[in-house]
ROSE-4610 file (N, C-alpha, C; in Angstrom, 1 decimal, always signed):
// ROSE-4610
residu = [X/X/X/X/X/X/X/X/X/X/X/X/X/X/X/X/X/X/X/X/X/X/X/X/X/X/X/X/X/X/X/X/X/X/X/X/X/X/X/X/X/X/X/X/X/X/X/X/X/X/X/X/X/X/X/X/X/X/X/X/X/X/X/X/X/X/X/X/X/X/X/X/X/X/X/X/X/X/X/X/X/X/X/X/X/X/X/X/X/X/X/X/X/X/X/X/X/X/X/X/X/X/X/X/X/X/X/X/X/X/X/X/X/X/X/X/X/X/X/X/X/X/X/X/X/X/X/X/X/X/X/X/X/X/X/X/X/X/X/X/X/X/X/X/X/X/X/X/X/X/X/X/X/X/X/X/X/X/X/X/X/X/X/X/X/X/X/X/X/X/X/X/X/X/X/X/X/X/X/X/X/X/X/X/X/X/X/X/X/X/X/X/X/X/X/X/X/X/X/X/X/X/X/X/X/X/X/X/X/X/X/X/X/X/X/X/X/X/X/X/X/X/X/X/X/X/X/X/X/X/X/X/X/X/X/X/X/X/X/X/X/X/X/X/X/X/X/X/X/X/X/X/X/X/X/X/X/X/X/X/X/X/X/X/X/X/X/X/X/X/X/X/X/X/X/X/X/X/X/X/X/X/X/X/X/X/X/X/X/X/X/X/X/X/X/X/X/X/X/X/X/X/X/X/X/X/X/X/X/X/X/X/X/X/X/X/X/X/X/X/X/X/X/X/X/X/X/X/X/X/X/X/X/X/X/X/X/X/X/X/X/X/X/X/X/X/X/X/X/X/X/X/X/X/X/X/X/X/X/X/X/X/X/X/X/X/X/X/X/X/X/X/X/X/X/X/X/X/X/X/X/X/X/X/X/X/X/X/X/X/X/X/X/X/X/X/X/X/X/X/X/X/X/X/X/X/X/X/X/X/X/X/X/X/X/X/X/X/X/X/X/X/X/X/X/X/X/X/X/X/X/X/X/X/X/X/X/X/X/X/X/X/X/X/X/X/X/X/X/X/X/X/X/X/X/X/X/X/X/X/X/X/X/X/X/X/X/X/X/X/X]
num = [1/1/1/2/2/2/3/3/3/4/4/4/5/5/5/6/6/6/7/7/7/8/8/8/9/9/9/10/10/10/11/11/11/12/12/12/13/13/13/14/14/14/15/15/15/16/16/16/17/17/17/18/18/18/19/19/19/20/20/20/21/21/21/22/22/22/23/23/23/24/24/24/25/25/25/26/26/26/27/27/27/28/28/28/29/29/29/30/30/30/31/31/31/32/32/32/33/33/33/34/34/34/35/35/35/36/36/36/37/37/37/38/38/38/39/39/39/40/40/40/41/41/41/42/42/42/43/43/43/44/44/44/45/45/45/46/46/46/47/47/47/48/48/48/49/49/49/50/50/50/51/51/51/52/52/52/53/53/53/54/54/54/55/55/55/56/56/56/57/57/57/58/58/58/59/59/59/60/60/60/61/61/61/62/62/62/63/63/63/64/64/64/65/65/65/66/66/66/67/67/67/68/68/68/69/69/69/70/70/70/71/71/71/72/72/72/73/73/73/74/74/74/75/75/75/76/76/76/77/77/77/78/78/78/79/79/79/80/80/80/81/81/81/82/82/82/83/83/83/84/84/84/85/85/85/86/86/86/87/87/87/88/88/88/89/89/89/90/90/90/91/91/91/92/92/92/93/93/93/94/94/94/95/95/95/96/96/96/97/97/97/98/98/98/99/99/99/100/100/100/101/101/101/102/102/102/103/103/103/104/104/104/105/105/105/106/106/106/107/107/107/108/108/108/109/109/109/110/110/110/111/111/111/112/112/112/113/113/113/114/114/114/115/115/115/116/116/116/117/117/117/118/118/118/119/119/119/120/120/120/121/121/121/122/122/122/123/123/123/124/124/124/125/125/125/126/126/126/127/127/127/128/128/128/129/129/129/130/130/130/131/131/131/132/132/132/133/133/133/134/134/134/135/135/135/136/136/136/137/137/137/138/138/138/139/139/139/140/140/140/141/141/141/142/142/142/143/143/143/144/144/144/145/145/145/146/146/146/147/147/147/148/148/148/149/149/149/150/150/150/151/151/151/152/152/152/153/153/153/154/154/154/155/155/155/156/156/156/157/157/157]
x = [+84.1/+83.2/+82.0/+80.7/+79.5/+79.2/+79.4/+79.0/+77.2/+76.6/+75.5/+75.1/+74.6/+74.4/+73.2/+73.4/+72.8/+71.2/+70.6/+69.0/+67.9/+67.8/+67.7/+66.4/+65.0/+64.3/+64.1/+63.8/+63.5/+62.1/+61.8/+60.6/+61.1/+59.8/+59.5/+58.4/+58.5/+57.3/+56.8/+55.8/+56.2/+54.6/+56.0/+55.4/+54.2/+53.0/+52.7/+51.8/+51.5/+50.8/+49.3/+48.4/+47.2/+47.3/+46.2/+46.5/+46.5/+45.9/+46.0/+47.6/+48.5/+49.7/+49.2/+48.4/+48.1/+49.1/+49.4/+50.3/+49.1/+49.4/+49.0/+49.6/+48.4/+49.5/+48.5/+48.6/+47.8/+48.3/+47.5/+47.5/+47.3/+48.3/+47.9/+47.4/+47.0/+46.6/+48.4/+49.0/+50.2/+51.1/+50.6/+51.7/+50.5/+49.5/+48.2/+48.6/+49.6/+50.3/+51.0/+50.7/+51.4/+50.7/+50.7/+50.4/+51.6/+51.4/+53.0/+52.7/+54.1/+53.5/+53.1/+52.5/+52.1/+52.9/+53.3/+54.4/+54.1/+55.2/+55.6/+57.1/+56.6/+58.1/+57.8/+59.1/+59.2/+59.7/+58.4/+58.9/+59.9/+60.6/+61.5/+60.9/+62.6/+62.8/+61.9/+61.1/+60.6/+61.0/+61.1/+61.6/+61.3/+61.8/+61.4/+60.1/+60.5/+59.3/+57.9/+58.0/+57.0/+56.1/+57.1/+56.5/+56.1/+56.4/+56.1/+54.5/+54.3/+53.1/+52.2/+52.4/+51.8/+51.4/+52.0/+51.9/+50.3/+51.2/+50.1/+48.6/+48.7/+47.3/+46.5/+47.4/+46.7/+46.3/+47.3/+46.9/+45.6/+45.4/+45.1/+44.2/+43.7/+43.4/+43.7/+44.7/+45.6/+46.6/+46.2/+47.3/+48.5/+49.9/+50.8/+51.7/+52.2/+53.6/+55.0/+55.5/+56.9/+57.9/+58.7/+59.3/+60.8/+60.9/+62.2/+62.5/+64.0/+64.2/+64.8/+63.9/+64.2/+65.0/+65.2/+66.1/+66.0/+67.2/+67.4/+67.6/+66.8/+67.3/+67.3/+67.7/+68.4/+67.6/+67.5/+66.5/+67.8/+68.8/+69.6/+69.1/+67.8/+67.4/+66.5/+65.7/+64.7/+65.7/+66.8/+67.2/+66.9/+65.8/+65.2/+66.1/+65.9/+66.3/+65.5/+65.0/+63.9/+63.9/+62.9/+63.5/+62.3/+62.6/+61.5/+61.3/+60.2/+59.9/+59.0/+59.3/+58.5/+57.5/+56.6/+55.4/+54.4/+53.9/+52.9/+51.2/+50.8/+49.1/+48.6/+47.9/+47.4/+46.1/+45.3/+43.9/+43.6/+42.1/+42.0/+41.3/+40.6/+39.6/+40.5/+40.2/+40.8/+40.4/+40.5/+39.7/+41.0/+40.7/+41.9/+41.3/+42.6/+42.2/+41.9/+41.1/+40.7/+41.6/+41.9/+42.7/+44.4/+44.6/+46.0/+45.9/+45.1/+44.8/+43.9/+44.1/+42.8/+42.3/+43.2/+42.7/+43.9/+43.5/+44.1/+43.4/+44.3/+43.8/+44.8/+44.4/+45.3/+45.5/+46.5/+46.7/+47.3/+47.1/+48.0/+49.3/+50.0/+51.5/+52.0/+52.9/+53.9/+55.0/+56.2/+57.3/+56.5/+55.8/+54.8/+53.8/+53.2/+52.2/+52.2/+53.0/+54.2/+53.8/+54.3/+53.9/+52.6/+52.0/+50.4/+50.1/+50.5/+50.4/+51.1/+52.9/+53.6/+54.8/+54.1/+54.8/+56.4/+56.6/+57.9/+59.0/+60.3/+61.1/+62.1/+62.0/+62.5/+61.0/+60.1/+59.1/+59.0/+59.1/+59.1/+60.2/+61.5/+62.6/+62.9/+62.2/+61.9/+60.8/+59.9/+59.0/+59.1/+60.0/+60.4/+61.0/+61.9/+62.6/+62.4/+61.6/+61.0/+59.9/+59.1/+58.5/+59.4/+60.7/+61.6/+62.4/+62.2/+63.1/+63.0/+64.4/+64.4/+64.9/+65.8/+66.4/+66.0/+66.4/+66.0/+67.1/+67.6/+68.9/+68.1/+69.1/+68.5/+68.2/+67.8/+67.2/+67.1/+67.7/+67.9/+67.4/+66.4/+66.1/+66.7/+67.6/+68.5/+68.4/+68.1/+68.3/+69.2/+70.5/+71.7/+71.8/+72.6/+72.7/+71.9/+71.4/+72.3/+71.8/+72.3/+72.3/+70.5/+70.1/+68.4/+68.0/+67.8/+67.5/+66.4/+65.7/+64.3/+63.3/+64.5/+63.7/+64.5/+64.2/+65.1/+64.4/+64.8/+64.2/+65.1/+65.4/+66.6/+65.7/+66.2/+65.3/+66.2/+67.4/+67.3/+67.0/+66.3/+66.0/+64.6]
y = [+61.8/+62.9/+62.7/+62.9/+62.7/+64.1/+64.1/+66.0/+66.0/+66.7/+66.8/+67.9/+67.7/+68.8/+70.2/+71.2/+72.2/+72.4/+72.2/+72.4/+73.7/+74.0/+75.4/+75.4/+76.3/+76.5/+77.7/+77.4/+78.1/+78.7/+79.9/+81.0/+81.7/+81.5/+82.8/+83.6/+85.0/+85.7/+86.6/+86.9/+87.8/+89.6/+90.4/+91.7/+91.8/+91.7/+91.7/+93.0/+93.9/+95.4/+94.9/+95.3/+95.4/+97.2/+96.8/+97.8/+99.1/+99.5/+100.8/+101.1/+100.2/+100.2/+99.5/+99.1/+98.4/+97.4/+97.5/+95.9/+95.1/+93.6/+92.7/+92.1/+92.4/+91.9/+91.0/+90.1/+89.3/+89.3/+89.0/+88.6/+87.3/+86.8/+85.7/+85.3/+84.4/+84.3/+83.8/+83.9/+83.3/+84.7/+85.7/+86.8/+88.4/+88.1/+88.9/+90.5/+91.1/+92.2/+93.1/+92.6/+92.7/+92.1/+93.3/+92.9/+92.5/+91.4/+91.1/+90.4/+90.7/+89.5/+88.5/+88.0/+86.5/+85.6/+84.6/+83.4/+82.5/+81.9/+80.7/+79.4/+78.4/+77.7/+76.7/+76.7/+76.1/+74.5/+73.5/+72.1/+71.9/+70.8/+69.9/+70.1/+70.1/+69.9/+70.5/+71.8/+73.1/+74.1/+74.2/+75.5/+76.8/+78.0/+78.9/+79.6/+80.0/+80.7/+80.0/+78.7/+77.7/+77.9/+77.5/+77.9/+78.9/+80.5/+81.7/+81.7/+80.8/+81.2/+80.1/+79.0/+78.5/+78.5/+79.7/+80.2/+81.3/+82.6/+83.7/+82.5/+81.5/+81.4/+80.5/+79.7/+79.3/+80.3/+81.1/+82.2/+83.3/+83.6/+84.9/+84.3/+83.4/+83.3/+83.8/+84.6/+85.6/+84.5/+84.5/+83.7/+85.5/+84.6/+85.5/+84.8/+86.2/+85.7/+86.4/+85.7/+86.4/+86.8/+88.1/+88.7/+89.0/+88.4/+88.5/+88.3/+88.4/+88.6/+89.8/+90.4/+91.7/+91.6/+90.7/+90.5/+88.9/+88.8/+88.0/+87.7/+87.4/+87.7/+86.6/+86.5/+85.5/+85.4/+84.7/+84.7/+84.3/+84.3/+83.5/+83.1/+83.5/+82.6/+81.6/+81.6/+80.4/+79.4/+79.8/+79.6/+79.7/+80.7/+80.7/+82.1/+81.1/+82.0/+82.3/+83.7/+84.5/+84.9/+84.8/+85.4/+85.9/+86.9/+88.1/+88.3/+88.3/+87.9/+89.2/+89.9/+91.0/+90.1/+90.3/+89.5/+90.2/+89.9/+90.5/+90.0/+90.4/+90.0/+89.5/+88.4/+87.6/+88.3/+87.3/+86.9/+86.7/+86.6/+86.3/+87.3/+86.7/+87.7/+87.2/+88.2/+87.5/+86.6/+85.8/+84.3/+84.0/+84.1/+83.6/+82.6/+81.7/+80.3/+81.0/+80.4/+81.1/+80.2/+78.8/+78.0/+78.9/+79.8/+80.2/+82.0/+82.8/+83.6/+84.2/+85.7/+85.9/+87.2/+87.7/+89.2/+89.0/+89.8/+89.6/+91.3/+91.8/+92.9/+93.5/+94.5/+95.2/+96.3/+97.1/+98.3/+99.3/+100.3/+101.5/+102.1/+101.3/+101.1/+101.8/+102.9/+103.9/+103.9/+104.7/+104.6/+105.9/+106.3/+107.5/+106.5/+105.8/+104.7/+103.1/+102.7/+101.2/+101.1/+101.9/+101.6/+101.2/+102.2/+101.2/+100.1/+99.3/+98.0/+97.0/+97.4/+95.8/+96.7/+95.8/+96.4/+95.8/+95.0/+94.2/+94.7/+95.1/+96.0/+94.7/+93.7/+93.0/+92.5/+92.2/+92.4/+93.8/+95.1/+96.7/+96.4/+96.0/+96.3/+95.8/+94.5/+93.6/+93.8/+94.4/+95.6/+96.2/+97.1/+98.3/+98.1/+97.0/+96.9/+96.7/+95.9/+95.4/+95.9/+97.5/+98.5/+99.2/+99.5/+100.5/+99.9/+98.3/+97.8/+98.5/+98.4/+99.2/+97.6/+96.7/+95.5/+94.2/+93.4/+92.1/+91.4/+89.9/+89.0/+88.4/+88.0/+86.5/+85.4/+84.1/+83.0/+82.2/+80.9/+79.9/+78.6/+77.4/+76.4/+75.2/+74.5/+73.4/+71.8/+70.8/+69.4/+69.4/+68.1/+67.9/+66.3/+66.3/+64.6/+64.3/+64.3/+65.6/+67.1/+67.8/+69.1/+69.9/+70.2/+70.7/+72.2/+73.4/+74.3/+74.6/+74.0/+73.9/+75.5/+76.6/+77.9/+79.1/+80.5/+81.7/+82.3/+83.5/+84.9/+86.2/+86.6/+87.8/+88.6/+90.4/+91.1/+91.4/+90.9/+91.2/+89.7/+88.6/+87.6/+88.2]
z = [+117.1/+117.4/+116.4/+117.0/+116.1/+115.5/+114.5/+113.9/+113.5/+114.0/+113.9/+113.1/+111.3/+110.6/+110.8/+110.7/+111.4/+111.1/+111.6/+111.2/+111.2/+110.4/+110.1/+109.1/+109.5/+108.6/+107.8/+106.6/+104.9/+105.5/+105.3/+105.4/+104.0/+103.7/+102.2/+102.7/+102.5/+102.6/+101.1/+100.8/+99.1/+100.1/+99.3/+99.3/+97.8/+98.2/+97.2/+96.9/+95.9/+95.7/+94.1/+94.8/+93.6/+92.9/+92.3/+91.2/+91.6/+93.0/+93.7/+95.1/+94.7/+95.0/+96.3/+96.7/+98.3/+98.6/+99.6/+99.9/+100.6/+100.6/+100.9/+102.4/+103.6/+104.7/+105.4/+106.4/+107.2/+108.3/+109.4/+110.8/+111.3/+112.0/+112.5/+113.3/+113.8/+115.5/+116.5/+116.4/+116.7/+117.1/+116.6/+116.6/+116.2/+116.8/+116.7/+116.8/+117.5/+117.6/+116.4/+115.5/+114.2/+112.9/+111.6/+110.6/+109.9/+108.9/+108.4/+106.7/+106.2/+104.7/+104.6/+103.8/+104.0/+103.5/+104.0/+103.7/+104.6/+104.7/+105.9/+105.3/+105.8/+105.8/+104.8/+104.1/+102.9/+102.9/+102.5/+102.4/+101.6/+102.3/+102.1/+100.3/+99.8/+98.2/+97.3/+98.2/+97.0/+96.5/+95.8/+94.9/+95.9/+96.1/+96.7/+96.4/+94.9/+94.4/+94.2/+94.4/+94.3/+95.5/+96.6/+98.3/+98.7/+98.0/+98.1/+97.7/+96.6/+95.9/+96.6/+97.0/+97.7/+99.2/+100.1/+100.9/+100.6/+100.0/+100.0/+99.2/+98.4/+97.9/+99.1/+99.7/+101.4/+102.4/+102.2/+103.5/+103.3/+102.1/+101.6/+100.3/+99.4/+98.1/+97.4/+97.2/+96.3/+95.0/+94.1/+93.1/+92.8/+93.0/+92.8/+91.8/+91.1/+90.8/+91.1/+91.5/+92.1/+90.9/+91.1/+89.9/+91.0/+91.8/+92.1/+93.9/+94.2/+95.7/+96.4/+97.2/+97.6/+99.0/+99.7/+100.8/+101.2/+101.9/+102.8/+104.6/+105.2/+106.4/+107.4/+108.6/+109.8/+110.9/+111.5/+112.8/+113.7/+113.9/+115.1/+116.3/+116.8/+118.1/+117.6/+116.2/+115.7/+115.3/+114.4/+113.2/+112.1/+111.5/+110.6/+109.6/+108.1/+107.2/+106.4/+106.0/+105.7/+104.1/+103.0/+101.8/+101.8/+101.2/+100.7/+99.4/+99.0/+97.3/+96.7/+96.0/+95.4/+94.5/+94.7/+93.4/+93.2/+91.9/+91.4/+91.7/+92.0/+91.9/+90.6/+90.3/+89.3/+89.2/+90.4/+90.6/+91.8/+92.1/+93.6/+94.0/+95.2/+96.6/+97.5/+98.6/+99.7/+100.6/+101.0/+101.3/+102.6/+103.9/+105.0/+105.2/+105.3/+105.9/+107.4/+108.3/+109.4/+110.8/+110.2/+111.4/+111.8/+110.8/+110.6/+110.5/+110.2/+109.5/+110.3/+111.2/+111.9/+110.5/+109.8/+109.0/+107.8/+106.7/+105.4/+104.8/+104.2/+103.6/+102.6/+101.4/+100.5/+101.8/+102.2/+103.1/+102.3/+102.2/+102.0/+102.9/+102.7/+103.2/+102.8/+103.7/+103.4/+104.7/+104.4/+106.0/+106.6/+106.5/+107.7/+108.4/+107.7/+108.5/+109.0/+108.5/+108.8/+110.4/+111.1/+112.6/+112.9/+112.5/+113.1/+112.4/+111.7/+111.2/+111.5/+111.4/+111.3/+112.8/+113.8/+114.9/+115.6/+114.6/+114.6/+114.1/+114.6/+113.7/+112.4/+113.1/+112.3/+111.0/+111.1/+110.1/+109.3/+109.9/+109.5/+108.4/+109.0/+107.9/+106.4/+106.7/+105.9/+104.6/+105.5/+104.3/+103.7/+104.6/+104.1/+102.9/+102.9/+102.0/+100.5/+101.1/+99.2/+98.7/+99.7/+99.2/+98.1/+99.1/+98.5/+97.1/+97.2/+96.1/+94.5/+94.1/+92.5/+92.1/+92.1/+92.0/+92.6/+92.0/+92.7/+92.6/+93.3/+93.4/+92.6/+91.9/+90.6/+91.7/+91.2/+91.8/+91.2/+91.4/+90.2/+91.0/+90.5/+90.9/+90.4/+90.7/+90.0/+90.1/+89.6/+90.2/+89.7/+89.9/+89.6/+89.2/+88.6/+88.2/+87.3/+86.1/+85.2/+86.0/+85.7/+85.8/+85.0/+85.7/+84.7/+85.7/+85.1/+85.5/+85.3/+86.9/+86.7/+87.2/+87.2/+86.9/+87.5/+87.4/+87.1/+87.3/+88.2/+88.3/+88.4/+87.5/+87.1/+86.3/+87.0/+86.1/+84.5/+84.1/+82.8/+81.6/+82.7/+81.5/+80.4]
């Protein structure tokens, strides 16, 4: 029997807030119905939090930094597995790449107003969540042979 290993793609998205608590959301052309975080799919052999930041600063010109993971979630009909990254705002205007990116904005995101923006309940929940986050899951980046921990994200380091 030929076993064929399972092929499945890495999505990071990061909830990101400026200094007037705004979240950061974009539109695509691909899914124009809906505002959503900014991310996308994470190459072969990158660190997560690496991909996260190099997402939002392609999508948006936003330099971020990520301070943790506020969910995980499943696509069973893509196969896509989803992380959600709380990060902080650096630096940056908003600048959309326009081939990928029809709108980008800071929004005043609340669970009263969520509907008229992110019309997806699986994108909504996903929001929701890492609005409401108090905690984050640690996150560790490893090569092996030797063993080197090439980075960490726990909120009591």
């Amino acid at each position: 029997m030929n076993h064929q290993p399972p092929k499945h793609i890495i999505a990071v998205s990061a909830c990101v807030t400026n200094e007037n608590e705004e979240v950061l959301l974009v539109k695509t052309h691909w899914r124009s119905d809906t505002w959503e975080l900014p991310g996308g799919q994470v190459e072969e052999g990158e660190p997560l939090d690496r991909a996260v930041c190099r997402e939002v600063l392609e999508e948006t010109g936003i330099v971020v930094s990520p301070i943790g993971i506020t969910g995980v979630y499943y696509n069973t009909t893509k196969n896509i597995l989803s992380i959600v990254f709380k990060a902080n705002y650096e630096r940056g205007h908003i600048k959309i790449q326009p081939e990928e990116i029809q709108e980008a904005a800071f929004i005043n995101l609340t669970e009263d107003n969520i509907d008229q923006y992110i019309t997806r309940p699986h994108m909504k929940s996903r929001t929701l969540d890492c609005i409401k986050a108090t905690r984050f899951v640690p996150y560790e980046t490893w090569e092996v042979n030797p063993y080197n921990l090439l980075g960490r994200l726990a909120e009591y380091d």
